[in-house]
C-alpha positions as CSV (number, residue, x, y, z in Angstrom):
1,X,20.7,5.8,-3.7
2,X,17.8,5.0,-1.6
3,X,15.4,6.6,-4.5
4,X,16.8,4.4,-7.0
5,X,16.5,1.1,-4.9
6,X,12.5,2.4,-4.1
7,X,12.4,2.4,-7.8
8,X,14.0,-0.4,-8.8
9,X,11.9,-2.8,-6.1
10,X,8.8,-1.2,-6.9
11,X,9.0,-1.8,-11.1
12,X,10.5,-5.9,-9.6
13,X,7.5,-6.4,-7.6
14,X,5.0,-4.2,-7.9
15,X,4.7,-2.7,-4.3
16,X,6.8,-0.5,-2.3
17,X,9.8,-1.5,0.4
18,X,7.3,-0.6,3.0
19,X,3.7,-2.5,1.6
20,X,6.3,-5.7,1.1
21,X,7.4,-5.4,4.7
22,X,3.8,-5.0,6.0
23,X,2.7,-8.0,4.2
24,X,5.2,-10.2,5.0
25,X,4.7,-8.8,8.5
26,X,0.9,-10.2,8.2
27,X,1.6,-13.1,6.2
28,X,3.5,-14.1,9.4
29,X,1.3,-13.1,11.7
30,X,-1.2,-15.3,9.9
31,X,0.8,-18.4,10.0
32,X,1.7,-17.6,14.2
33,X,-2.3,-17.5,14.4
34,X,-3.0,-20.3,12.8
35,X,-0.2,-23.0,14.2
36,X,-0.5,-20.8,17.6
37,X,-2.6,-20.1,21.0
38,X,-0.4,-17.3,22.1
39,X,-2.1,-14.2,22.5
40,X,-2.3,-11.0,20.1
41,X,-0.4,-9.3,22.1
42,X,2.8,-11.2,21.8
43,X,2.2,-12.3,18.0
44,X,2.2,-8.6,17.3
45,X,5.3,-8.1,18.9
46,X,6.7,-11.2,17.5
47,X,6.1,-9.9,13.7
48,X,7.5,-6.6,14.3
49,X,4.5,-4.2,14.9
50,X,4.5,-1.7,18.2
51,X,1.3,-2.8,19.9
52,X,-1.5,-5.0,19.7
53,X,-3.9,-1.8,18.3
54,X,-0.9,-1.0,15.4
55,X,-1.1,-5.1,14.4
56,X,-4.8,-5.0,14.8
57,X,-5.4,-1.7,12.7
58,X,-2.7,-2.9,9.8
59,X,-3.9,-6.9,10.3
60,X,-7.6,-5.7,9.2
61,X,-6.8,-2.9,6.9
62,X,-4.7,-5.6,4.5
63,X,-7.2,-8.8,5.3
64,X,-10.3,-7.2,5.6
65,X,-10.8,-8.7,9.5
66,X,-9.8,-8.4,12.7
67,X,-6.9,-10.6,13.8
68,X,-9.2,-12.3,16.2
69,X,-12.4,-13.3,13.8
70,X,-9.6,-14.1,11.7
71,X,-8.0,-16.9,14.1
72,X,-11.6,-18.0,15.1
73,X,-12.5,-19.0,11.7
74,X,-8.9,-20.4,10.5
């Protein structure tokens, strides 16, 4: 059931589904900014987040700075 597999992922790795998702969303994002000039825009799209403000909001919220400063200082 989906309860049980929430569970069961949760007690294997410590985080919800969801939080993994996110991260790995961001964790690619990262890489895209670093190896990348493309613009936010499309890197957000290209990890799987609706918009540029949904990346940006998430982006920050997990690494503590905007996806921008972030790129700059790479």
């Amino acid at each position: 059931s989906r309860g049980y597999f929430i569970r069961a992922f949760r007690e294997t790795t410590g985080v919800t589904p969801y939080q993994w998702l996110v991260k790995e969303r961001v964790a690619r994002a990262r890489e895209l900014l670093k190896r990348s000039d493309i613009p936010l825009s499309e890197v957000a799209i290209a990890c799987g987040f609706s918009d540029q403000s949904h990346f940006t909001r998430v982006f920050t919220s997990i690494v503590g700075t905007t996806p921008g400063n972030w790129r700059r200082n790479a």
